[in-house]
C-alpha positions as CSV (number, residue, x, y, z in Angstrom):
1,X,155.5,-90.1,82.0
2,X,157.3,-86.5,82.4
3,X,153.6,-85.3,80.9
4,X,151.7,-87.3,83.7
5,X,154.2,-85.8,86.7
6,X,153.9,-82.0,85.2
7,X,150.0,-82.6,85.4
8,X,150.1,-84.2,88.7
9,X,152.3,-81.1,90.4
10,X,149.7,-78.9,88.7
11,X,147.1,-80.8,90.0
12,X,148.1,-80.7,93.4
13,X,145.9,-80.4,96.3
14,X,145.9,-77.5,98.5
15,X,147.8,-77.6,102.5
16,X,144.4,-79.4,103.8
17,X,145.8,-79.0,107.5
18,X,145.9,-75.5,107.6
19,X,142.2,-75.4,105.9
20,X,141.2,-77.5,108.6
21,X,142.9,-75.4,111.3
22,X,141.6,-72.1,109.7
23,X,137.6,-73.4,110.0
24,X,138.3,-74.7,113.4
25,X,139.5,-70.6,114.5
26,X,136.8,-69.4,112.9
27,X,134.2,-72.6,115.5
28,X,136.3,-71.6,118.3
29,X,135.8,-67.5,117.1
30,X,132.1,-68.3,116.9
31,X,131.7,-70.1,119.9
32,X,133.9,-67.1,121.7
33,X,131.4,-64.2,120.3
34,X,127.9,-66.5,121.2
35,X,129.4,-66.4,124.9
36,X,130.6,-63.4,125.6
37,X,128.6,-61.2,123.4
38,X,125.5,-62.1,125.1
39,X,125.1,-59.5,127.8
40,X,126.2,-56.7,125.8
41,X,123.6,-57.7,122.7
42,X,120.6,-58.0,125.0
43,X,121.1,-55.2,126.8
44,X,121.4,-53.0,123.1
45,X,119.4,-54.8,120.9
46,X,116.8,-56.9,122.8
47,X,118.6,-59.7,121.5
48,X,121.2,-62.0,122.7
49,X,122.0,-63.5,120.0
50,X,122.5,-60.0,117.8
51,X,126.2,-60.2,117.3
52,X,126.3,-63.6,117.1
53,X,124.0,-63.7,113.8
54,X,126.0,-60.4,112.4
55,X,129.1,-62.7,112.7
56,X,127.8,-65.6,111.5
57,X,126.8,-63.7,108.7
58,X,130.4,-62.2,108.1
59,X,131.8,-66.1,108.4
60,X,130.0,-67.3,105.4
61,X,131.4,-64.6,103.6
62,X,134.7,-64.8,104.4
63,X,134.3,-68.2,103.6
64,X,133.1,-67.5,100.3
65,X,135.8,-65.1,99.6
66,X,138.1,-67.6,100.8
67,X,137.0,-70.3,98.9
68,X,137.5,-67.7,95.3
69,X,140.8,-66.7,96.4
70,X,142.2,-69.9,97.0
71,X,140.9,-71.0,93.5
72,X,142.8,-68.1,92.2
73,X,146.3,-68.5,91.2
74,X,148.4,-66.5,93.1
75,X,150.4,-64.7,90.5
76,X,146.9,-62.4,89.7
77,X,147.9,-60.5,92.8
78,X,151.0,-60.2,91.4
79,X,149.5,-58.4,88.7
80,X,146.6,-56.4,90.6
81,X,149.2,-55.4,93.1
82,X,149.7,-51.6,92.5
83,X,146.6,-50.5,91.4
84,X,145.0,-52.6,94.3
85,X,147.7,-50.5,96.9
86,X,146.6,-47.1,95.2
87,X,142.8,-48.3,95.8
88,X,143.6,-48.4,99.6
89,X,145.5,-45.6,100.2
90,X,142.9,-43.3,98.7
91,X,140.1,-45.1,101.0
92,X,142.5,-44.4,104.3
93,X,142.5,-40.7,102.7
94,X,138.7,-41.1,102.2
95,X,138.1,-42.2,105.7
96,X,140.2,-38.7,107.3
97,X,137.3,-36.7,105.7
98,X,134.4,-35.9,108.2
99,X,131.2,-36.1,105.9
100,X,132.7,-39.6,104.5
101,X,134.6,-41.1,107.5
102,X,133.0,-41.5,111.3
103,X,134.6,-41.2,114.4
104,X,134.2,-43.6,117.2
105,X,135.9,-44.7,120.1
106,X,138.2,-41.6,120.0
107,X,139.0,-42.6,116.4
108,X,138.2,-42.6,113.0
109,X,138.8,-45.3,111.0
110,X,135.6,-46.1,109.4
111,X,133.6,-45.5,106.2
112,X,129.8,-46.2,106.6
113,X,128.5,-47.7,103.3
114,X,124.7,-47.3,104.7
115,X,123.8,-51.0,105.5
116,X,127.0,-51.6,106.7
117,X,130.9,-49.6,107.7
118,X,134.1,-51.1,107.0
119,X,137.8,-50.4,108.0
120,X,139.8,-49.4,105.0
121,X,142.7,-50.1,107.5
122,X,142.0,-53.8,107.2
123,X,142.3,-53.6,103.3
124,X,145.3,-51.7,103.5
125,X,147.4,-54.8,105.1
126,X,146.4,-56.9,102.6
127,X,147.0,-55.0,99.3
128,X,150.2,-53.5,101.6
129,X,151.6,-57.5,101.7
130,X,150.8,-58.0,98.7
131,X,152.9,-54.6,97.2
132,X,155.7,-55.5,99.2
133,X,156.1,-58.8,97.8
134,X,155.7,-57.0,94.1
135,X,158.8,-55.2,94.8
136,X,160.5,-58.3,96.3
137,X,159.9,-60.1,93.6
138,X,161.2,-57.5,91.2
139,X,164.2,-57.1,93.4
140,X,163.3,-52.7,93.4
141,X,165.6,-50.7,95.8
142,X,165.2,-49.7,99.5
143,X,163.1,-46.7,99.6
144,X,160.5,-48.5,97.2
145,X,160.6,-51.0,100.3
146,X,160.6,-48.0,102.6
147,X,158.8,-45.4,101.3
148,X,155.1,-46.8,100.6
149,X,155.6,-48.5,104.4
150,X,155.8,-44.5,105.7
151,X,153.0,-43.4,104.2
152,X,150.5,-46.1,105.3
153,X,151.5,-46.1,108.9
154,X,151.2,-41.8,108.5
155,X,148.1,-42.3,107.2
156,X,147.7,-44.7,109.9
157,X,148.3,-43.0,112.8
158,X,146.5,-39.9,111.9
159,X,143.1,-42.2,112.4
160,X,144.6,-42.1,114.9
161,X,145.1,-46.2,115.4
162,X,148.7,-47.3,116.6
163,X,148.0,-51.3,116.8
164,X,147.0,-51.1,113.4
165,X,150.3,-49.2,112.5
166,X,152.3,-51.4,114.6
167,X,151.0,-54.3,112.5
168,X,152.0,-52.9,109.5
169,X,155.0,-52.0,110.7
170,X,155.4,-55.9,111.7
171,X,154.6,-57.1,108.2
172,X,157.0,-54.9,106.6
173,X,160.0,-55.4,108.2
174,X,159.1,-59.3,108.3
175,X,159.1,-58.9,104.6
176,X,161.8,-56.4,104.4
177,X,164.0,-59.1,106.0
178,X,163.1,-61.8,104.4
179,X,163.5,-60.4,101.0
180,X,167.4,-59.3,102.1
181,X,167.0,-56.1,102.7
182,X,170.3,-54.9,104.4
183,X,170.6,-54.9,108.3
184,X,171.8,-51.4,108.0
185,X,168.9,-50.1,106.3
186,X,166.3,-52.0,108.4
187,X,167.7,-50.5,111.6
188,X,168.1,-47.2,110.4
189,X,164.4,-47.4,109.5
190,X,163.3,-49.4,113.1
191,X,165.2,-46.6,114.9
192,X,163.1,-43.7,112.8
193,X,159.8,-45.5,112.8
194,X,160.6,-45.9,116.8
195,X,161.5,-42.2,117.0
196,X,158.3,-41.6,115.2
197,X,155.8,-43.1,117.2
198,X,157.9,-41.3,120.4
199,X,157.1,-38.4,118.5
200,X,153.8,-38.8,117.8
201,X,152.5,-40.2,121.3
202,X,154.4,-37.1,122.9
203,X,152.1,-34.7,120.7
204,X,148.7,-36.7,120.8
205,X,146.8,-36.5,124.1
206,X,144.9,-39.8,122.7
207,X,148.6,-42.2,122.5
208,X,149.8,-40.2,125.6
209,X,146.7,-41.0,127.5
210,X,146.9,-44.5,126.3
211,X,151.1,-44.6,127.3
212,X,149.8,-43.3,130.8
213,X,147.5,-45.7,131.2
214,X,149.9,-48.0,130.3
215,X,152.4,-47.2,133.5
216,X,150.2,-45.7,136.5
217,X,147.1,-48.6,136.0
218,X,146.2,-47.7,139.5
219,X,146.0,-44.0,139.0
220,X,142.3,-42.9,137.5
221,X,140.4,-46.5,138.5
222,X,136.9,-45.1,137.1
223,X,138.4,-43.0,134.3
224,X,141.4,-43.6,132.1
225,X,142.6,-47.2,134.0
226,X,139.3,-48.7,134.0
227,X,139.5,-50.6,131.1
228,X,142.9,-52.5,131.9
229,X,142.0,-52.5,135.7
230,X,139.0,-54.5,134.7
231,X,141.0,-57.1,132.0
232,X,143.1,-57.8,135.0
233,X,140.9,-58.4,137.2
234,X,139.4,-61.0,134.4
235,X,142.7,-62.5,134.3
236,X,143.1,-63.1,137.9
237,X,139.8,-64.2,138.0
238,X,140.2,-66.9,136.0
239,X,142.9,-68.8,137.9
240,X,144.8,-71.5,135.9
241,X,141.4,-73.4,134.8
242,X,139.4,-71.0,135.0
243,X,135.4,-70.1,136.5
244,X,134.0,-72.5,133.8
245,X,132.4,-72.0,130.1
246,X,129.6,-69.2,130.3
247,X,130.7,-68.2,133.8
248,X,132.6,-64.6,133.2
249,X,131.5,-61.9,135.8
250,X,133.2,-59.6,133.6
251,X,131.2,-59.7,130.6
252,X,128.5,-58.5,132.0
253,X,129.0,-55.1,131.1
254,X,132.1,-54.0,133.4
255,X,134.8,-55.1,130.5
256,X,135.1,-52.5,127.7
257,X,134.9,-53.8,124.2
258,X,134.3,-57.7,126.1
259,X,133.5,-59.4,122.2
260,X,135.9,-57.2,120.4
261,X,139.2,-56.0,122.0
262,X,138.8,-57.9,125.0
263,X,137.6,-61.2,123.8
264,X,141.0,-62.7,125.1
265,X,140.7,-61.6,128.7
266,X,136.7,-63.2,129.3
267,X,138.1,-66.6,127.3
268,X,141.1,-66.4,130.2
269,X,138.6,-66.0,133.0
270,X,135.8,-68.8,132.1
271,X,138.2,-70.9,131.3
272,X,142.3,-70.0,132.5
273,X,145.8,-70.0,132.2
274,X,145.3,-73.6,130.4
275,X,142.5,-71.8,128.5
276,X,144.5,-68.9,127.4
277,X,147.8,-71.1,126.7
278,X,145.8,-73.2,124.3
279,X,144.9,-70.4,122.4
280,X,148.2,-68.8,122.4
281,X,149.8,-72.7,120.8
282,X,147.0,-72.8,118.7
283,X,148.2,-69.5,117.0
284,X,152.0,-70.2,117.2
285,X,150.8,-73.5,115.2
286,X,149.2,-71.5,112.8
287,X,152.7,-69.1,112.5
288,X,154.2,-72.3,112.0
289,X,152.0,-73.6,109.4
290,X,151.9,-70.4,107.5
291,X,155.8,-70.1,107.4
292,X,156.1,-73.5,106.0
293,X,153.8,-72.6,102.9
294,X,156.3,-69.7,102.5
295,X,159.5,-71.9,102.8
296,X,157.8,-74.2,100.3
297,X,156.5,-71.3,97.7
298,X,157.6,-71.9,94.2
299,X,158.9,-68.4,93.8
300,X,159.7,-64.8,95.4
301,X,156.6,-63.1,94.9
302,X,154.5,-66.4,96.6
303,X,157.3,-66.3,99.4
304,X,157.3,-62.9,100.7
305,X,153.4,-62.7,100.5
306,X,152.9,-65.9,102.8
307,X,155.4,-64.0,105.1
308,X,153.7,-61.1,105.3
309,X,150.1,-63.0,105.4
310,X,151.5,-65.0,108.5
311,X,153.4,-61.9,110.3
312,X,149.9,-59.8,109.5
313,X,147.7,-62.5,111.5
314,X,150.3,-63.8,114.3
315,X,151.7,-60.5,114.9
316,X,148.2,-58.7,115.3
317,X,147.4,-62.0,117.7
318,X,150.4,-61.3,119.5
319,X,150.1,-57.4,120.2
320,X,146.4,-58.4,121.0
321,X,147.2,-61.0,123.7
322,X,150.3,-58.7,125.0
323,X,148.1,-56.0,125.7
324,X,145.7,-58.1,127.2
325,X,148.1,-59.0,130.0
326,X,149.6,-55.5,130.0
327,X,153.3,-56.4,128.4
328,X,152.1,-53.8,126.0
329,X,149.9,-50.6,126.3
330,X,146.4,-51.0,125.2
331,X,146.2,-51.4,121.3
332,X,142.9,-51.3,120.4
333,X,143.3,-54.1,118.0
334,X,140.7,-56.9,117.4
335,X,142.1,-61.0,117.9
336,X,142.2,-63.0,114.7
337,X,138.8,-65.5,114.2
338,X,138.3,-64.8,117.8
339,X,137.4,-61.1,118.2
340,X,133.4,-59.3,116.7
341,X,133.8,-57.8,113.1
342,X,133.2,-58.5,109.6
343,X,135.7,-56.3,108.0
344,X,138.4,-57.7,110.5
345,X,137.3,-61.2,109.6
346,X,136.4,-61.3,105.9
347,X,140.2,-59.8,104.9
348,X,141.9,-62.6,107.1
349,X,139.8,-65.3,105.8
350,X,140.5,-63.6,101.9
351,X,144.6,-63.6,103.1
352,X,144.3,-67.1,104.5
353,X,142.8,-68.2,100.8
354,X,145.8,-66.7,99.2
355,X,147.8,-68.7,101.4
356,X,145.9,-72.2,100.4
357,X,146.6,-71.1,96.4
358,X,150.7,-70.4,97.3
359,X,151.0,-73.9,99.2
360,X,148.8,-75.5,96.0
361,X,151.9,-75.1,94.3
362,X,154.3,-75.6,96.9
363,X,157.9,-77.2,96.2
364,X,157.5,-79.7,99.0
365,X,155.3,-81.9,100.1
366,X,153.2,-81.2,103.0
């Protein structure tokens, strides 16, 4: 009998509900990007269906990958974890250099592989979760904690990319606390990363003309405020239900970045506050779900990686929809499932499959 229960919590099924909820972000995403998309596809590729193809194509991937790394038992990242982190951080130092990384958007955070460019920055959250819970797990001091969490936000920020800094800044002090890391230490470091950024804004004309923006939206209404004059407008547009499905004015070309960055604000206007609410409990119930697989993981390592997985993807939801309805200055970072991108995609889908292996052996039922 003890046999037959040891093979039965071994054979355990994976947290079907979250699969279930993960496929229907990546519908809803697809259904998003076949909307708004449209304008902006036919008017650069003849095709209006363009980026709704590339994503489809970056969906059965990430499915794929998904699929392995759920089958995978989660201690292997354990094991890959430092030479995995050492991987990244050389491709953010790879992507700095001018005849390897490209610049766009004012940034440069790309490395063009010839058929297709990637984001090194999206690796680097992964294989940075997956480090910190190494070091949870082996119960290491603060600065190994603190340390490796400075130099991928520097690395970061010289891109220069501050929502993707501010998300890794999110993950590591969600894992940082979780792993009982003392309240001194973590607001020593809050205050220094804070004065940091202050620092670094104050010195960049990029971050200062983004902090500008930010405050005096009403100042340069063709230049520098455009873009969060014309989310607004998208916003109040959209009343509380909403111009109807397929209906936006503003993705026809007057919203910047309308299937990447700005996904959230067309979604809000074609279909409204109600519109935009459901998306916002559809990604607390993920936060929710994802934090329950961590409470339930069968050991520290499993733990502090489902924290970090879940504070990577609601977080970098959270800074996305803030700075859609300008709590927070423009971030420049895509929405989870919802937003145009393979690399963005594929590495949250690859996160979410680590997720399904920790809750396969889960203390709890489900």
């Amino acid at each position: 009998m003890r046999k037959k229960s040891q093979l039965s919590r071994q054979t355990k099924s994976i947290d079907r509900n979250f699969l279930i909820l993960v496929i229907s972000l990546i519908i809803l995403g697809l259904i998003s990007i076949a909307d708004v998309s449209a304008p902006q596809a036919l008017n650069m590729f003849g095709d209006k269906f363009y980026f709704l193809k590339q994503q489809l194509m970056w969906s059965g991937i990430g499915l794929a990958v998904l699929f392995i790394t759920s089958k995978i038992h989660y201690s292997f990242w354990q094991k890959i974890a430092t030479p995995f982190f050492i991987t990244t951080i050389v491709l953010l130092l790879v992507v700095l250099l001018p005849n390897l990384g490209f610049k766009a958007l004012g940034a440069r955070r790309w490395i063009s592989l010839g058929l297709f460019s990637f984001q090194p920055s999206e690796l680097i959250k992964l294989s940075f979760i997956i480090f910190i819970a190494k070091v949870a797990a082996k119960n290491k001091s603060f600065l190994s904690y603190f340390l490796p969490l400075i130099l991928v936000t520097g690395l970061i920020m010289l891109q220069p990319d501050l929502g993707t800094a501010l998300v890794v800044a999110t993950i590591g002090f969600s894992q940082f606390f979780i792993s009982g890391v003392s309240i001194l230490y973590l607001g020593l470091s809050m205050s220094a990363g804070i004065l940091g950024a202050i620092v670094l804004t104050i010195f960049s004309p990029y971050r200062r003309a983004r902090l500008s923006t930010f405050f005096e939206t009403a100042s340069d209404p063709l230049g520098k405020s455009y873009h969060i004059r014309q989310i607004l407008l998208a916003l109040g547009s959209g009343g509380i239900f909403g111009v109807g499905l397929g209906a936006s004015r503003q993705k026809f070309l007057f919203l910047p970045e309308s299937s990447t960055d700005s996904i959230f604000a067309v979604i809000t206007e074609e279909l409204g506050l109600v519109g935009g609410f459901a998306i916002i409990l559809i990604f607390a119930y993920f936060i929710y779900k994802g934090l329950k697989i961590a409470g339930n993981a069968p050991d520290t390592f499993s733990k502090i990686a489902a924290v970090g997985i879940t504070a990577w993807i609601g977080g970098q939801a959270f800074l996305n929809i803030a700075s859609m309805v300008a709590l927070v200055p423009l971030t420049g970072i895509p929405l989870p499932f919802f937003s145009y991108g393979g690399s963005s995609l594929v590495m949250i889908l690859a996160a979410c499959g680590i997720l399904l292996s920790i809750s396969k052996y889960g203390k709890n039922e489900k």
